[in-house]
C-alpha positions as CSV (number, residue, x, y, z in Angstrom):
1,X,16.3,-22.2,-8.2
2,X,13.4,-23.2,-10.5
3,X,13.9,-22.7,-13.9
4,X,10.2,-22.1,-14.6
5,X,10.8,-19.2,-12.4
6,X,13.9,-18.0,-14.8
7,X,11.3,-18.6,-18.2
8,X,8.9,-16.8,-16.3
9,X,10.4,-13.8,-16.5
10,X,11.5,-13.9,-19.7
11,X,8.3,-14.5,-21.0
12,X,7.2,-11.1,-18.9
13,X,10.1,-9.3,-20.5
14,X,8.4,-10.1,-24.3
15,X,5.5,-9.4,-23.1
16,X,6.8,-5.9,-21.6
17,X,8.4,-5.4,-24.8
18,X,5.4,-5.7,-26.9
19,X,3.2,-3.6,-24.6
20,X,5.8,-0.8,-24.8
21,X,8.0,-0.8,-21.6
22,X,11.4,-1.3,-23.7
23,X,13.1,-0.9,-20.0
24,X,11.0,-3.8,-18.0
25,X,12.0,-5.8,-21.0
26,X,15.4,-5.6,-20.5
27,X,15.2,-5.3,-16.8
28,X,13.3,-8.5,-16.6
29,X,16.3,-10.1,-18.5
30,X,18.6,-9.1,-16.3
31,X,16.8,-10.7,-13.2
32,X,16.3,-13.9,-15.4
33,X,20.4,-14.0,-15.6
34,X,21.4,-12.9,-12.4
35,X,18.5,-15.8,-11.0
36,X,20.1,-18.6,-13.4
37,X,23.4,-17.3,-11.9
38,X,21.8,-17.9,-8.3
39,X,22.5,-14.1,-7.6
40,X,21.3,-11.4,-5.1
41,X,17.1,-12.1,-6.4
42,X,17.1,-15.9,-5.3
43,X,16.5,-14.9,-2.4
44,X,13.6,-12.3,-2.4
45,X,11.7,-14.9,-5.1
46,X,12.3,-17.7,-2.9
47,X,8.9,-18.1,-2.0
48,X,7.4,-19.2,-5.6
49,X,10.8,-21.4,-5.8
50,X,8.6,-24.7,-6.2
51,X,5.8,-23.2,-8.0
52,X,4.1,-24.8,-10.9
53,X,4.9,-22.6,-14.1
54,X,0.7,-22.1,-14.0
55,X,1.2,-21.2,-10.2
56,X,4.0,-18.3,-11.0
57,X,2.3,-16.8,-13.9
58,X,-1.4,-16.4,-12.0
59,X,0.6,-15.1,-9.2
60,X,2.3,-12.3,-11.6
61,X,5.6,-13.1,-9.7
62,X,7.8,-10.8,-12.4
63,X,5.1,-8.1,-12.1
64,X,5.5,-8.2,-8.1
65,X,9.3,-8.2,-8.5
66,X,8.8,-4.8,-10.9
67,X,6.2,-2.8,-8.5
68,X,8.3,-3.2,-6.1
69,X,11.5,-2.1,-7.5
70,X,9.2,0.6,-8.6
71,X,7.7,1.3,-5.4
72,X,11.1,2.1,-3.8
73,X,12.3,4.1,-6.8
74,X,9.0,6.4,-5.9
75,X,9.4,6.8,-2.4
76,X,12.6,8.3,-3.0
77,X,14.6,6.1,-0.3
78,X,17.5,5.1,-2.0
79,X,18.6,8.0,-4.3
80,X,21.0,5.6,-6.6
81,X,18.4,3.5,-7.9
82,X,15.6,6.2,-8.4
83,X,18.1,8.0,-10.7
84,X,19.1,4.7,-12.5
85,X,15.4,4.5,-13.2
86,X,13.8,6.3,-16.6
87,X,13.1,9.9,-16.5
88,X,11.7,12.1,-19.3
89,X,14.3,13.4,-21.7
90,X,16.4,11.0,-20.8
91,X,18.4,8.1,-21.7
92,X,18.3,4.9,-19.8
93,X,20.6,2.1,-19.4
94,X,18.7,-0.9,-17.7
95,X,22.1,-2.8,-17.4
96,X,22.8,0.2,-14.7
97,X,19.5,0.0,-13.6
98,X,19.4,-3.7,-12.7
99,X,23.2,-3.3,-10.9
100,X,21.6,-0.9,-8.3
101,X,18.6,-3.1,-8.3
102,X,20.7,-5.7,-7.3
103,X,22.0,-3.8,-4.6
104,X,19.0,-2.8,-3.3
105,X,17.4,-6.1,-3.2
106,X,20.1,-7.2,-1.0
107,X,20.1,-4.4,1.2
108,X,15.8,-4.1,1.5
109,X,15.4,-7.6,0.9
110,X,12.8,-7.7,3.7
111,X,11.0,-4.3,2.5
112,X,10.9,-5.8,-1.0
113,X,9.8,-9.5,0.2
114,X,6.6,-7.6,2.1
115,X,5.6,-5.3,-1.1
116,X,5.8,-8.6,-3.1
117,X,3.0,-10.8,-0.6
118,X,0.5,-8.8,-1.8
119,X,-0.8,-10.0,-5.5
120,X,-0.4,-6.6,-8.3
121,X,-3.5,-4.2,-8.7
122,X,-4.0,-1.8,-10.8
123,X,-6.9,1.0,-12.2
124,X,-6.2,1.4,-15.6
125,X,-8.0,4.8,-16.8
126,X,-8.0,4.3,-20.3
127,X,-10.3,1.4,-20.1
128,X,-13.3,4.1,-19.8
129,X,-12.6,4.7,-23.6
130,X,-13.7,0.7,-24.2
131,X,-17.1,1.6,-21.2
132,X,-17.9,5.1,-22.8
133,X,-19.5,3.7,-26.0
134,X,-21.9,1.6,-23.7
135,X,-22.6,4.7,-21.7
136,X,-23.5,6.9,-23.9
137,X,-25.9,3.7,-26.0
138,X,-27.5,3.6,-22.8
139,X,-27.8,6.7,-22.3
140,X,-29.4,7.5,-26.2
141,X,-31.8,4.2,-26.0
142,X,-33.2,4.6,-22.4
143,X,-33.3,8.5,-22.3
144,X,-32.9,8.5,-18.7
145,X,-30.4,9.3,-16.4
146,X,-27.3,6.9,-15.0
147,X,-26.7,5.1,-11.9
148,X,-23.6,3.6,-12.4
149,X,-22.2,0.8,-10.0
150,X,-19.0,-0.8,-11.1
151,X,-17.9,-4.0,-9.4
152,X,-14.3,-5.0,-8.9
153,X,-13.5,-0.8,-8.9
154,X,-9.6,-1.0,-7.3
155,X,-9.7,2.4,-6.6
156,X,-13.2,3.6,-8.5
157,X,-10.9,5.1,-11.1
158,X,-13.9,4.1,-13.9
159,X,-16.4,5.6,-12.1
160,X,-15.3,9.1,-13.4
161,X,-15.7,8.3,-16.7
162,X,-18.4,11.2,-17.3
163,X,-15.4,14.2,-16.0
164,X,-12.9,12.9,-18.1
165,X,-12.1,14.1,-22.0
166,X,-11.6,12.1,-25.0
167,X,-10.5,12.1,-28.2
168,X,-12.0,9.2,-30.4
169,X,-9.5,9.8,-33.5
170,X,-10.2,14.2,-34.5
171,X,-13.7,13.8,-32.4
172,X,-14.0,15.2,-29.0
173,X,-15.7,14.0,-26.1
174,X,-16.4,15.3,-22.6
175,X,-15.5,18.3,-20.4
176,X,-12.1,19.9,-20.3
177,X,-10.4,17.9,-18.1
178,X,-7.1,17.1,-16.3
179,X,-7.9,13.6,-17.6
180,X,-7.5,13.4,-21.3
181,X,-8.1,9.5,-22.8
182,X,-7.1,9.7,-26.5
183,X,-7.5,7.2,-28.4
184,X,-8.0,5.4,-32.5
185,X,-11.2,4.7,-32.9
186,X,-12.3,2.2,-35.4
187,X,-16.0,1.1,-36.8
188,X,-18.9,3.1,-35.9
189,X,-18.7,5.9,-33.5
190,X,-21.0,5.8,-30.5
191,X,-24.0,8.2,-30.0
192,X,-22.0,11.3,-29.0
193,X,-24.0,13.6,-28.8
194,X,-26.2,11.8,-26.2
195,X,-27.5,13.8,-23.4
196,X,-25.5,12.0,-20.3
197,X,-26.5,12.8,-17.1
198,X,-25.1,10.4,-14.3
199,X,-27.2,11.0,-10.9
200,X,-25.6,8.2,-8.8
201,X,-22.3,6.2,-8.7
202,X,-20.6,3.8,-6.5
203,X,-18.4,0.7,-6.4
204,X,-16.8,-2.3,-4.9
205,X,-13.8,-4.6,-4.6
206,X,-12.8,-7.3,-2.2
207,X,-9.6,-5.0,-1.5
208,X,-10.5,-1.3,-2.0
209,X,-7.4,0.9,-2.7
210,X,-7.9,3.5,-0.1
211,X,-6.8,6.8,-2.3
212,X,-6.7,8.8,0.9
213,X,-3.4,6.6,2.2
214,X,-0.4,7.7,0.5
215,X,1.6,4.7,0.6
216,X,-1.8,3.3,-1.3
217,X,-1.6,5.5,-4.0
218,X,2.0,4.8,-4.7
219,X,1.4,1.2,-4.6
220,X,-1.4,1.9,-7.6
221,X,1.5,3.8,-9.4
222,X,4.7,1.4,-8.5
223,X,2.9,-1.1,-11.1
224,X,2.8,1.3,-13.6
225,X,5.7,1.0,-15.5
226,X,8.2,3.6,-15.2
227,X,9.1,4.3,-18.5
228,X,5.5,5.2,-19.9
229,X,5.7,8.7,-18.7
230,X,2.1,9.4,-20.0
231,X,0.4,6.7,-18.1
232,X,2.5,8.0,-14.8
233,X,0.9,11.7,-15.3
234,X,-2.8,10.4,-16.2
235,X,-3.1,8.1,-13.4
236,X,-2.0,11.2,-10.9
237,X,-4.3,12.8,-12.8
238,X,-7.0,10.4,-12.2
239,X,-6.0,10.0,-8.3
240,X,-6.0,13.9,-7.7
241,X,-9.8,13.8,-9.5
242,X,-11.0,10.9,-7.2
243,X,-10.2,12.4,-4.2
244,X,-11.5,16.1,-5.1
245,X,-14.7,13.7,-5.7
246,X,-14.8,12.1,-2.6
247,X,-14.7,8.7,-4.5
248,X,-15.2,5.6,-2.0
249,X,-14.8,1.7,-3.1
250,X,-16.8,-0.5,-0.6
251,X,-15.3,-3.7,0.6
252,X,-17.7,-6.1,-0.6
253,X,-18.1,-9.0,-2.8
254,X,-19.1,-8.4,-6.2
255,X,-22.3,-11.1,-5.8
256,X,-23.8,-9.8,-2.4
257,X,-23.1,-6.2,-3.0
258,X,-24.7,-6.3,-6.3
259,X,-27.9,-8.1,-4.6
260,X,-28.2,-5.1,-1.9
261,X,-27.0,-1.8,-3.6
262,X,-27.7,-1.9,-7.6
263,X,-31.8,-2.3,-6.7
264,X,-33.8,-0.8,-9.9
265,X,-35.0,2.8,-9.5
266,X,-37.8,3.9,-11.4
267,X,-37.3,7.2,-13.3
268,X,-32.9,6.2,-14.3
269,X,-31.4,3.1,-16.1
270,X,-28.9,1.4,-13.7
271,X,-25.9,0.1,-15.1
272,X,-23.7,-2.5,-13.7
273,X,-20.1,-2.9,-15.2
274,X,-16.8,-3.8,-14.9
275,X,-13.3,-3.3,-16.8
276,X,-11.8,-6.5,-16.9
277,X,-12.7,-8.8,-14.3
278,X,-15.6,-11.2,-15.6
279,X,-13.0,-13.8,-16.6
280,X,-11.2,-13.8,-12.8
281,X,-14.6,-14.8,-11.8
282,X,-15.6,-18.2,-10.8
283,X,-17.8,-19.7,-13.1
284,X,-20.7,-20.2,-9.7
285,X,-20.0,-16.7,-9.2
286,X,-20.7,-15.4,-12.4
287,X,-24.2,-17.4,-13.0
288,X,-25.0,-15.7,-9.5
289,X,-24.5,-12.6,-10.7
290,X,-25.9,-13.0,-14.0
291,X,-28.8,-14.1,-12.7
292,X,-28.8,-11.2,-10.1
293,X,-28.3,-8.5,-13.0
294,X,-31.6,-10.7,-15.0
């Protein structure tokens, strides 16, 4: 088996470790040694075996091998492995965890090996702390309402960003809220008490997550990591708020559906954003929609 594959996931295991998952970490080096050791996950990451160590990384291979590991532990299927997995209050061995992963990889190989085609997606709420500031500028200098249309949505998570609550250091924003995004704010604040009022939203992606199918909606969670309970609870959160909204993503390119949907009104200021996508984009793609947005 590669060994780009093995430093692959070590270098996901730092990087776990230094965005707070202290059980991916370790997880991640357990799959590295039982792969060196041509153990019971050769198999399953067979498929990126010849990869370039570019090709494995932009493919998030370790991150596909987590959600699905992940995925199974929330359906509940195999009751070993869910309870090896972190749960609140308690303490976790990942050493245990990885032995019944093991297991279950051999045992599900196939049902793993089909989560894992499919390349990781997420809809990270907290990101409408980083859009909030630009909503609520907009919303000070123009003096008109919001149409909001936000491109590369996942599951229009972001377009919500007006029901949820915040905490900018000891200032409040927003309604009260099953969503609360705290956060530490640093430089100057934003205009918050700018009258926000948004009169339209809607969104796109090339691969929508449908919020209405369950096994959807635990596919957003699955790459969530389990041990950051807080994230768990906001996204459900999140997901329980989109669909009392009715919240639709349209299958669409970001280019083409920009051209046909986000059309000027008079009377609002239309804004047209993302949360972290511009740099997926190819470079013809984002002069057409520059130009589109000019």
């Amino acid at each position: 088996m590669s060994n780009d594959l093995v430093q692959a996931l070590l270098l996901q295991s730092k990087a776990c470790a230094y965005l707070g998952s202290a059980f991916h970490a370790e997880l991640l080096n357990c799959a590295a040694a039982d792969l060196e050791a041509r153990g019971a996950v050769t198999p399953l990451l067979a498929p990126w075996a010849n990869a370039d160590p570019k090709a494995i990384m932009a493919a998030a291979v370790p991150l596909r091998l987590l959600g699905a590991l992940h995925d199974l532990v929330l359906s509940g299927e195999d009751q070993a492995l869910s309870a090896a997995y972190p749960q609140p209050g308690q303490t976790t061995d990942a050493q245990i965890a990885w032995r019944e992963a093991a297991r279950v990889i051999v045992e599900r190989e196939a049902q793993l090996a089909a989560f894992m085609q499919h390349e990781p997606q997420t809809n990270e709420v907290r990101r409408s702390v980083c859009l909030l500031g630009g909503f609520l500028t907009i919303a000070r200098e123009t003096g008109l309402p919001l149409r909001c249309f936000e491109i590369a949505a996942s599951a229009g998570l972001n377009l919500s960003w007006d029901k949820y609550s915040y905490s900018l250091g000891d200032i409040a924003w927003g309604p009260e809220s099953p969503v609360h995004l705290p956060t530490d704010w640093s430089g100057p604040l934003p205009p918050l008490d700018a009258k926000v009022a948004v009169i339209e939203r809607a969104a796109c992606d090339r691969r929508p997550v449908d919020l209405t199918d369950p096994i959807q909606r635990r596919r957003l969670l699955a790459y969530v990591w389990p041990d950051q309970f807080e994230r768990l609870d906001r996204l459900r959160a999140a997901i329980d708020l989109a669909l009392a909204m009715e919240t639709t993503v349209e299958t669409a390119d970001a280019v083409a559906w920009t051209e046909r949907t986000a059309v000027p009104s008079p009377g609002a200021a239309t804004v047209i954003y993302h949360s972290v996508f511009w740099q997926y984009m190819p470079a013809e793609s984002q002069a057409a929609l520059r130009k589109t947005i000019e």
